[in-house]
N, CA, C and O atoms as CSV, one atom per row, in Angstrom:
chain,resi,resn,atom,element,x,y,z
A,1,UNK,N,N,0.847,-1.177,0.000
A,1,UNK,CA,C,0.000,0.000,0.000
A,1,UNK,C,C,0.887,1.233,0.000
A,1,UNK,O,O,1.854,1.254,0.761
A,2,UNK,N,N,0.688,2.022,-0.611
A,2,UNK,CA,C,1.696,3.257,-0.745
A,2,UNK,C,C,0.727,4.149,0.125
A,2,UNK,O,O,-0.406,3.860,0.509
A,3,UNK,N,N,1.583,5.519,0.382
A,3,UNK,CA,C,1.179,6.493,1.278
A,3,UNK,C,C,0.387,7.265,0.293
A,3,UNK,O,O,0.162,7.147,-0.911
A,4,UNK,N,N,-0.081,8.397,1.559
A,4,UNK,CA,C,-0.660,9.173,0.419
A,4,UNK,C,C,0.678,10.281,-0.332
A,4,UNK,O,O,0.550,10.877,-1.401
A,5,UNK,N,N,1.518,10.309,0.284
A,5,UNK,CA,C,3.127,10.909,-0.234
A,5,UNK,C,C,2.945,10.094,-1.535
A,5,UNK,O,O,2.293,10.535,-2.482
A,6,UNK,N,N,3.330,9.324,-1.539
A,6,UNK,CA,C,3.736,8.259,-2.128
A,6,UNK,C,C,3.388,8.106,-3.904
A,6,UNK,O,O,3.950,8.127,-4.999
A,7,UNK,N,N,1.687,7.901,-3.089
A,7,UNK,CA,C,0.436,8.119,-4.649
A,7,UNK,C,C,0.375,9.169,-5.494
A,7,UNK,O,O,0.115,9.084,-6.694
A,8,UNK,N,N,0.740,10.709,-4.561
A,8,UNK,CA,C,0.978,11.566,-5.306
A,8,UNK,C,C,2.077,11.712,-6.290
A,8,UNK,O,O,2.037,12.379,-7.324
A,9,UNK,N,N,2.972,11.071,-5.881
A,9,UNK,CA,C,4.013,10.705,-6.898
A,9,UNK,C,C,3.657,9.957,-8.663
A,9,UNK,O,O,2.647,9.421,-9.118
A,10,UNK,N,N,5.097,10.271,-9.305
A,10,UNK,CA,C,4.780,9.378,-10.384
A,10,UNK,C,C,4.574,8.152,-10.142
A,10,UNK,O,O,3.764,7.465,-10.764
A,11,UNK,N,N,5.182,7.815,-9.352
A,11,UNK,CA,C,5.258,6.272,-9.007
A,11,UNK,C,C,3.933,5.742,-8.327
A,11,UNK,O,O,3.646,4.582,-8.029
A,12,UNK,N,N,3.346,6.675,-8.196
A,12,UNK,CA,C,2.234,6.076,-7.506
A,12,UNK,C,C,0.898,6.165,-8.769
A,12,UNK,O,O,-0.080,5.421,-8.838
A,13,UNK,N,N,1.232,7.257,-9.628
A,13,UNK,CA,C,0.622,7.019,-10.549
A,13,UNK,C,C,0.495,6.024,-11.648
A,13,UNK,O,O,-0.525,5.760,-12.284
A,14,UNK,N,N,1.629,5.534,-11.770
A,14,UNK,CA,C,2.016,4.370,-12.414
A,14,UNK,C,C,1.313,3.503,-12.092
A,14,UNK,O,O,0.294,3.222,-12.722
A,15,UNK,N,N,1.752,2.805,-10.901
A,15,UNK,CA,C,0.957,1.819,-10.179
A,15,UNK,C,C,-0.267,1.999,-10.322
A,15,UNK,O,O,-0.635,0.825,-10.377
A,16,UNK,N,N,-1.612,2.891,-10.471
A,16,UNK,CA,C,-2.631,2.770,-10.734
A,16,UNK,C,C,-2.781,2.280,-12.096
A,16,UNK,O,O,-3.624,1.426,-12.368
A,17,UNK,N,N,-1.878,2.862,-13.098
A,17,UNK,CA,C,-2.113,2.768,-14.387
A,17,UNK,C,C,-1.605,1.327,-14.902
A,17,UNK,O,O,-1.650,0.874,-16.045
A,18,UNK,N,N,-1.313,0.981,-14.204
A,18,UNK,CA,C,-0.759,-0.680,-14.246
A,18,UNK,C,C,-2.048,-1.766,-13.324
A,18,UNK,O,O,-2.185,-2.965,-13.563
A,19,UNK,N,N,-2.733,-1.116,-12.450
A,19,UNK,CA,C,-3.599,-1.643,-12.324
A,19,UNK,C,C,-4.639,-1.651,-13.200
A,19,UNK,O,O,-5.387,-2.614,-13.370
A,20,UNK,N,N,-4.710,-0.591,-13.767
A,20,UNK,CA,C,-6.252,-0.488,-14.838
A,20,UNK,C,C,-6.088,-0.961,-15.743
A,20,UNK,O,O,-7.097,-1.221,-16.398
A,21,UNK,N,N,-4.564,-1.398,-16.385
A,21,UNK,CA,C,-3.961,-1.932,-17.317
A,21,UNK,C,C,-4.531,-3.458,-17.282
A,21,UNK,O,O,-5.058,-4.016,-18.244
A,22,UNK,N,N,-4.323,-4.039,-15.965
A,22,UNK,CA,C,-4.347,-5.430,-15.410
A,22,UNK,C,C,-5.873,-5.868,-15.978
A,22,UNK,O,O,-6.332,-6.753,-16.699
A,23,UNK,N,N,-6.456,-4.542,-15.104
A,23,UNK,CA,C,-7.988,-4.745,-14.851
A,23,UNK,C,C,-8.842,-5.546,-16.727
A,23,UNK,O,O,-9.402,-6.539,-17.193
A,24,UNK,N,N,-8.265,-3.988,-17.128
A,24,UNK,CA,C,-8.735,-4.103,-18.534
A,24,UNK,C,C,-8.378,-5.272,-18.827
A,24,UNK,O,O,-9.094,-6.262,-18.679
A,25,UNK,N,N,-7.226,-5.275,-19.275
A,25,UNK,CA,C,-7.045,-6.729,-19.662
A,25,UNK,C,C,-7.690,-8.349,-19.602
A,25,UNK,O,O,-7.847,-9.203,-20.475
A,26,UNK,N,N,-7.947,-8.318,-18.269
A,26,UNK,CA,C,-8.752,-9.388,-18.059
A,26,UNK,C,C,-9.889,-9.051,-17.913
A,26,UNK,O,O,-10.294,-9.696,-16.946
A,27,UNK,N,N,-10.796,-8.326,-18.341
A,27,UNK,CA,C,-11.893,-8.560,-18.696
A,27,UNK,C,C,-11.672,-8.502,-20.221
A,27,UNK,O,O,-12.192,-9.535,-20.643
A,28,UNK,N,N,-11.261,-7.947,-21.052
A,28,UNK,CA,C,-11.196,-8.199,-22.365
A,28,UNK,C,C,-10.825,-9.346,-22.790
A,28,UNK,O,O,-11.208,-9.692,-23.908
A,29,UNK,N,N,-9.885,-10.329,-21.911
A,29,UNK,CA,C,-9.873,-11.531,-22.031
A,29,UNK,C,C,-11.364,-12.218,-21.889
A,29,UNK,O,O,-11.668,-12.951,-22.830
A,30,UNK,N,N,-12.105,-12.106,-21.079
A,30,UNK,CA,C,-13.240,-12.775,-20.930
A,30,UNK,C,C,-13.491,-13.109,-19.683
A,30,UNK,O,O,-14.610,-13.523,-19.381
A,31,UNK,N,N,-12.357,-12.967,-18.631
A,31,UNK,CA,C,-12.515,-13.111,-16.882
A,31,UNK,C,C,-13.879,-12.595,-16.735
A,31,UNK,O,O,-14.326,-11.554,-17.216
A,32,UNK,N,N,-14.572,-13.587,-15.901
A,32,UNK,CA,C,-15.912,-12.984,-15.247
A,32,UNK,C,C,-15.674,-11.467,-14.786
A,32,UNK,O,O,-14.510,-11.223,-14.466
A,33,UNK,N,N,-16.593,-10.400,-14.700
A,33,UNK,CA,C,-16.483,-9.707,-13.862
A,33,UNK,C,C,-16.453,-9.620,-12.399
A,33,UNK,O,O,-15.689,-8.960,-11.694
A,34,UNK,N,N,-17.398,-10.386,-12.065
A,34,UNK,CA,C,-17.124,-11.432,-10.409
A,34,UNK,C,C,-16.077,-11.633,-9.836
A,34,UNK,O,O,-15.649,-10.888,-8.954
A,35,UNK,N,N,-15.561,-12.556,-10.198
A,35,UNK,CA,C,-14.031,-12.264,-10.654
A,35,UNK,C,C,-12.848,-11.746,-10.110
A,35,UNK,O,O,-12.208,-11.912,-9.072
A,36,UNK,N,N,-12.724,-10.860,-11.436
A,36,UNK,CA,C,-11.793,-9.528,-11.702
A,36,UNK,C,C,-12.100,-8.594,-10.624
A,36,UNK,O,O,-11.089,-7.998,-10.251
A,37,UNK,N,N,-13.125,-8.286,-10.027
A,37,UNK,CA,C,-13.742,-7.458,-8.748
A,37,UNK,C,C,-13.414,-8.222,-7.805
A,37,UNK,O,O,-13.489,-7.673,-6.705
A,38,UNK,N,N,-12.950,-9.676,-7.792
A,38,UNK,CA,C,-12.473,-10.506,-6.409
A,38,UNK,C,C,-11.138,-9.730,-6.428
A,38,UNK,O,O,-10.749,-8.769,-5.765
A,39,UNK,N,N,-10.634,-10.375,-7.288
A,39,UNK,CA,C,-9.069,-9.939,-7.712
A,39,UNK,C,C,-8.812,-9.051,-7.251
A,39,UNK,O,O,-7.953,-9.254,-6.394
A,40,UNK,N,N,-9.190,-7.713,-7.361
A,40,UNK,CA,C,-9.038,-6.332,-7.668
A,40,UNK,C,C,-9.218,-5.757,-6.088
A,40,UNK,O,O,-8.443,-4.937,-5.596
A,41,UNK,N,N,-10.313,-6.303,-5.423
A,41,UNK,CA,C,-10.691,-6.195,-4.253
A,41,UNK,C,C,-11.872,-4.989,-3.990
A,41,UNK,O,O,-12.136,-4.411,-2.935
A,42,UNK,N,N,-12.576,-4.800,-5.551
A,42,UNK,CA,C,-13.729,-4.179,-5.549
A,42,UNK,C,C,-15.284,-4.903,-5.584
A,42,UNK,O,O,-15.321,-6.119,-5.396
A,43,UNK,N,N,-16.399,-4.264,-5.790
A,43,UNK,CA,C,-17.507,-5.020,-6.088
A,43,UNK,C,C,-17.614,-4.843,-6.979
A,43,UNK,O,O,-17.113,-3.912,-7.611
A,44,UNK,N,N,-18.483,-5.884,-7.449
A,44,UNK,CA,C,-18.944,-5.745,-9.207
A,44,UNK,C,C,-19.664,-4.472,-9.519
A,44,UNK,O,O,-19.692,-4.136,-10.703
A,45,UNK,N,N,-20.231,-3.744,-8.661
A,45,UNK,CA,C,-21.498,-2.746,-9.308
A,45,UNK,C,C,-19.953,-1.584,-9.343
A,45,UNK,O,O,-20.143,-0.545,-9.974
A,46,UNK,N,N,-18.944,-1.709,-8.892
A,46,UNK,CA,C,-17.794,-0.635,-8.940
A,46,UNK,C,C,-17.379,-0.778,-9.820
A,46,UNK,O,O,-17.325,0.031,-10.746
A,47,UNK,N,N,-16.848,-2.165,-9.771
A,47,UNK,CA,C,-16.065,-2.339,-11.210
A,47,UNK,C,C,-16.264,-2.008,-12.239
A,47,UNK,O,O,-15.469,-1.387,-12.944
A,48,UNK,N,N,-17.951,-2.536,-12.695
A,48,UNK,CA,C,-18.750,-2.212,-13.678
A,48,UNK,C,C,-18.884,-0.567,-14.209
A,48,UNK,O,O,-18.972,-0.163,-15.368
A,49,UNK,N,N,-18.872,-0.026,-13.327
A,49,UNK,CA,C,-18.869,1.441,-13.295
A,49,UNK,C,C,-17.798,2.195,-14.031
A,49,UNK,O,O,-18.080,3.016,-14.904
A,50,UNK,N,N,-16.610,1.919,-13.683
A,50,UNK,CA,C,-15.195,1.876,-14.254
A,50,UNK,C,C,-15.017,1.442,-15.442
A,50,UNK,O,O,-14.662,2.397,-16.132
A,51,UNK,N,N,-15.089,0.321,-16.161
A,51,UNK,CA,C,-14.887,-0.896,-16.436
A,51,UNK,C,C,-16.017,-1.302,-17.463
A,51,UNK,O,O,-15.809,-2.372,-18.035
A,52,UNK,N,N,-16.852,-0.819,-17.702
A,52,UNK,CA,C,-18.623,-1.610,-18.550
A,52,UNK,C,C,-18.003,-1.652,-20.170
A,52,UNK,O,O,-18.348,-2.463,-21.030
A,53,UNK,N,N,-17.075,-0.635,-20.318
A,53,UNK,CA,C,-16.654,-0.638,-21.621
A,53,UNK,C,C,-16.133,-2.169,-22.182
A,53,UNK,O,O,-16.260,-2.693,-23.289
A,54,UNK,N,N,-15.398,-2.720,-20.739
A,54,UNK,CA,C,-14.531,-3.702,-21.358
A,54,UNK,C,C,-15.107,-4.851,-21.974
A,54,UNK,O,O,-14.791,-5.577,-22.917
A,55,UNK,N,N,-16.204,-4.791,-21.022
A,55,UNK,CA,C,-16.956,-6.108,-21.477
A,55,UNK,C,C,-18.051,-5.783,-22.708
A,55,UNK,O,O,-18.628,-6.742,-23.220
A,56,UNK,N,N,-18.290,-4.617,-23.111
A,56,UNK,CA,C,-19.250,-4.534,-24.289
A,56,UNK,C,C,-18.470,-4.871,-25.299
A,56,UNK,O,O,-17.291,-4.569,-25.487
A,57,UNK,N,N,-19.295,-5.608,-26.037
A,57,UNK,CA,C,-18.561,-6.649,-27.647
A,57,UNK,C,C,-18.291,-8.235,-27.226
A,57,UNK,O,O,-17.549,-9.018,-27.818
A,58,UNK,N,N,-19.004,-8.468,-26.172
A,58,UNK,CA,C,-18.219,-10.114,-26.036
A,58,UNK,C,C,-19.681,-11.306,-26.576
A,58,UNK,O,O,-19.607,-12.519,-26.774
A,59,UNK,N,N,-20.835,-10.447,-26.683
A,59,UNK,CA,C,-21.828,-11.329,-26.599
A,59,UNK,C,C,-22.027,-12.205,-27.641
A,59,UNK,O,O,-22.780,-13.161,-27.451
A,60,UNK,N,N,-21.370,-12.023,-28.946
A,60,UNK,CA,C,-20.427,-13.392,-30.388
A,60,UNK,C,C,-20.032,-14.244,-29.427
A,60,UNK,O,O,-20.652,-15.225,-29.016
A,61,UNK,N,N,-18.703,-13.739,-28.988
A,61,UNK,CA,C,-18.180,-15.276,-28.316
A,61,UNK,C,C,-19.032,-15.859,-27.231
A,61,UNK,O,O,-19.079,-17.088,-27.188
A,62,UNK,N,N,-19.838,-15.049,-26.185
A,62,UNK,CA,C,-20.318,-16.078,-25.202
A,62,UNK,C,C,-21.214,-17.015,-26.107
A,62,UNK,O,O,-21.490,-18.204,-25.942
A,63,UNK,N,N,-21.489,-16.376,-26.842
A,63,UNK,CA,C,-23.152,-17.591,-27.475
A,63,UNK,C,C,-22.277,-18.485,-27.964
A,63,UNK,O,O,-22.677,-19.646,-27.884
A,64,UNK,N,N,-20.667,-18.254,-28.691
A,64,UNK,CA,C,-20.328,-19.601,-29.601
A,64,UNK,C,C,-19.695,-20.641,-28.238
A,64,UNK,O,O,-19.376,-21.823,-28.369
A,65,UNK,N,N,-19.634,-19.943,-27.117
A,65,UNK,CA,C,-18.947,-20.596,-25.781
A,65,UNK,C,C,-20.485,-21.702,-25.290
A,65,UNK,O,O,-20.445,-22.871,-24.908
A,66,UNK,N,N,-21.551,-20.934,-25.454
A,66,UNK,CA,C,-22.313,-21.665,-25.079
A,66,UNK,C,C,-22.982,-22.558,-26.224
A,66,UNK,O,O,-23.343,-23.696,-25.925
A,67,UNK,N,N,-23.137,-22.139,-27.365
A,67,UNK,CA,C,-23.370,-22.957,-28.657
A,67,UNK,C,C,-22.663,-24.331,-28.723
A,67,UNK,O,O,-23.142,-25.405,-29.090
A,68,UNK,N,N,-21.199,-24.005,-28.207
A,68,UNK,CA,C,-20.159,-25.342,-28.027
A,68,UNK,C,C,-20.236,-26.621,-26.723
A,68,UNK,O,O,-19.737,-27.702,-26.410
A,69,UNK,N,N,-21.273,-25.572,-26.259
A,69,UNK,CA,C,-21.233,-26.397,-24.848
A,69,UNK,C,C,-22.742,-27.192,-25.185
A,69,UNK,O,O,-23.011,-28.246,-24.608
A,70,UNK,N,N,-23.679,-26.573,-26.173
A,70,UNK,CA,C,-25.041,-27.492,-26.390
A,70,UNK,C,C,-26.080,-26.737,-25.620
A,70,UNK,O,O,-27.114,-27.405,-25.622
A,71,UNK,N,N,-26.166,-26.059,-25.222
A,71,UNK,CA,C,-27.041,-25.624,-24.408
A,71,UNK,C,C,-27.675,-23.965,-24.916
A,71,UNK,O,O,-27.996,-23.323,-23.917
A,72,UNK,N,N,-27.857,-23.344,-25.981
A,72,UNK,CA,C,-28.289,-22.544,-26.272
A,72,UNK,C,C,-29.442,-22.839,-27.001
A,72,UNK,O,O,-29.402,-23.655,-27.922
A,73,UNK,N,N,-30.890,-22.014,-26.550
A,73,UNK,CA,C,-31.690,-22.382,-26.717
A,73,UNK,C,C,-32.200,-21.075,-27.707
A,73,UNK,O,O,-31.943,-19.974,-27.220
A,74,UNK,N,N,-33.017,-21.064,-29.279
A,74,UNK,CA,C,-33.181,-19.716,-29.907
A,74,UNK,C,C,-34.186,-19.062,-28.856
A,74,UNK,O,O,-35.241,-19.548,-28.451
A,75,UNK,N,N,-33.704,-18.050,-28.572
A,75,UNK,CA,C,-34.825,-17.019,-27.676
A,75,UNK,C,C,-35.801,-16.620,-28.560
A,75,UNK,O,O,-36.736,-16.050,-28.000
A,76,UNK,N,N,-35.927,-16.764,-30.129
A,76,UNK,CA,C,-37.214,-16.146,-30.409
A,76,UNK,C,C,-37.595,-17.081,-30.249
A,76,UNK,O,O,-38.280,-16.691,-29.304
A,77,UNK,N,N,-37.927,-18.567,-30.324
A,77,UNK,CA,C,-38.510,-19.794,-30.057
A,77,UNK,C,C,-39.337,-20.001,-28.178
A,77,UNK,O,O,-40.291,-20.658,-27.762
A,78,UNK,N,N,-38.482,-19.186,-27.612
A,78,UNK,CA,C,-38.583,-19.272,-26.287
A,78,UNK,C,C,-39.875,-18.555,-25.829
A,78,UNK,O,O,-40.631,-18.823,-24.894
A,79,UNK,N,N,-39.934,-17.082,-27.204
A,79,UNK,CA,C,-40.772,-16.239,-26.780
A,79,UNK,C,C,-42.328,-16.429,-27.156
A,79,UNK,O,O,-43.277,-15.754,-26.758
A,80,UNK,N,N,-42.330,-17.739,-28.194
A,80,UNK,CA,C,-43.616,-18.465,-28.419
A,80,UNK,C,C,-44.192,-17.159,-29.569
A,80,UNK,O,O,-45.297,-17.252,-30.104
């Protein structure tokens, strides 16, 4: 944990920017947000807040994640 001396520094700025670096990253990988907010040591409704960008564009791959797994059902079919 750095001080608040510390944070004000470059070096302390860094270190944030290496965290958001982290952050991003694994959610653009596909890490749950659940997760990445364990990790991180935030909650999801925070993270999300920060963070909603990363995960918009993934909803192609979850369906072919779940398409592969057998279990996707057509939702207009669902809606009768």
């Amino acid at each position: 944990m750095l001080t608040p001396y510390e944070f004000g520094t470059p070096l302390g700025r860094r270190v944030d920017d290496l965290r958001h670096t982290r952050l991003t990253n694994w959610l653009h990988a596909g890490v749950p947000a659940a997760t990445v907010a364990e990790w991180a040591g935030d909650s999801v409704p925070v993270l999300l807040t920060a963070y909603a960008r990363c995960i918009d564009g993934q909803l192609d791959d979850l369906k072919r994640r779940i398409e592969r797994a057998g279990k996707l059902s057509d939702p207009a079919a669902a809606r009768g």
